[in-house]
C-alpha positions as CSV (number, residue, x, y, z in Angstrom):
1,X,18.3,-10.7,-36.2
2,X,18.1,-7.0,-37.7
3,X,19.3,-4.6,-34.7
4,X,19.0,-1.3,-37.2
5,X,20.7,1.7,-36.3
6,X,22.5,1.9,-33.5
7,X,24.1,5.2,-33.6
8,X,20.1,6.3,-33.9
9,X,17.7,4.3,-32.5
10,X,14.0,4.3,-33.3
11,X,11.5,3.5,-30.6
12,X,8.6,2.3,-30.8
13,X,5.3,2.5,-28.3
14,X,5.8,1.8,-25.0
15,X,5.4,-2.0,-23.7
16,X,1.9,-3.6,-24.0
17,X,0.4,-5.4,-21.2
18,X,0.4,-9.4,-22.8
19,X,-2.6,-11.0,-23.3
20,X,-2.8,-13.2,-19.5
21,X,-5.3,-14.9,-17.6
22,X,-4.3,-12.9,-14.7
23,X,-5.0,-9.3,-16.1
24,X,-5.4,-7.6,-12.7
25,X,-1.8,-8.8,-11.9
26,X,-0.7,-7.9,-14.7
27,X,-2.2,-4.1,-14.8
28,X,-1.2,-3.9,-10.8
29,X,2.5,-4.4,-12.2
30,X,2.1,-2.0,-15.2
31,X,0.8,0.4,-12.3
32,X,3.4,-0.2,-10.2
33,X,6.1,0.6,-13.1
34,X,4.1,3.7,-13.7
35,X,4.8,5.0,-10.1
36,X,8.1,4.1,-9.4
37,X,9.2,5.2,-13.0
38,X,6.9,8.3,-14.3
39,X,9.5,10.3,-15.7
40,X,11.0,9.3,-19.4
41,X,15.0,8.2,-20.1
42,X,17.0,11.6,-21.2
43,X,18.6,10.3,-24.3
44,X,20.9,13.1,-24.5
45,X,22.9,11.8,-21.6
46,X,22.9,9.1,-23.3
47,X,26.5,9.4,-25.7
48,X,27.4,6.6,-28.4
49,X,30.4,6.6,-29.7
50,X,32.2,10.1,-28.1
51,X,34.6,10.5,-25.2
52,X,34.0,9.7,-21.9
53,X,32.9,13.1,-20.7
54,X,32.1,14.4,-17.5
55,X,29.0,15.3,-16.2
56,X,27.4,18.3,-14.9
57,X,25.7,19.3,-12.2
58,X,22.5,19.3,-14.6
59,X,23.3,16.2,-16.1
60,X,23.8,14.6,-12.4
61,X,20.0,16.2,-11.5
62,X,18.3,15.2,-14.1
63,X,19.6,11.3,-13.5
64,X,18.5,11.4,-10.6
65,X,15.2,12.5,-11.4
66,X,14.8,9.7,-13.6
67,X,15.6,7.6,-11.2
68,X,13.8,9.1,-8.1
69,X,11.1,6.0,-7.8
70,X,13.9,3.6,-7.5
71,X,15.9,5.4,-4.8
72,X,12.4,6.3,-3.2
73,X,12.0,2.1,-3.3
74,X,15.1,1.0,-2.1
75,X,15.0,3.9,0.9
76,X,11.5,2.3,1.9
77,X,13.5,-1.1,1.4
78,X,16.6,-0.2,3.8
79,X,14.1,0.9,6.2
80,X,11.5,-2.1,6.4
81,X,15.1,-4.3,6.5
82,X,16.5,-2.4,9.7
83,X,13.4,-1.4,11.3
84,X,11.4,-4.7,11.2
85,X,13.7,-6.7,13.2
86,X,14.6,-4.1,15.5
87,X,10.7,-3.8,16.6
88,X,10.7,-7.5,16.7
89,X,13.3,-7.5,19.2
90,X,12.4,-5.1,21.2
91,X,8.5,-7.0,21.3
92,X,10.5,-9.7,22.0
93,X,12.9,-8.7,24.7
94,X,10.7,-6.3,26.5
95,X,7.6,-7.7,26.7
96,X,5.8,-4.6,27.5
């Protein structure tokens, strides 16, 4: 297995939706990583082979950016998991 240059990686093209006999499930996904994730990786952050370093306020923002479709996600998440059985109990309880 050839893993190339480390130090300087070379990308390629973005992933390719494989050849399925569900394509609409497969695009709906593809879509769906679109959304959550339209911004691209900052590879400058990203440090091979220096010293551990601190980062900046900069560096902290733009990580976060990258990564605002996840936290949108999992905010949406924490909310469905606390909010759905609290409804449920109160439909349950009170019977209004």
């Amino acid at each position: 297995m050839e893993l190339g240059n480390i130090s300087q990686p070379s990308y390629g093209p973005g992933p390719e939706a494989p050849g399925s006999n569900t394509p609409g499930l497969v695009t709906m996904a593809h879509g769906f990583l679109r959304l959550v994730q339209p911004n691209s990786l900052p590879i400058e952050l990203i440090r091979f082979g220096q010293p551990q370093s601190t980062f900046s306020q900069e560096d902290i923002h733009e990580l976060l950016l990258y990564e605002v479709g996840f936290l949108v996600c999992a905010a949406i998440g924490v909310l469905f998991v606390i909010l759905v059985p609290l409804v449920g109990c109160c439909f349950c309880c009170c019977r209004c």
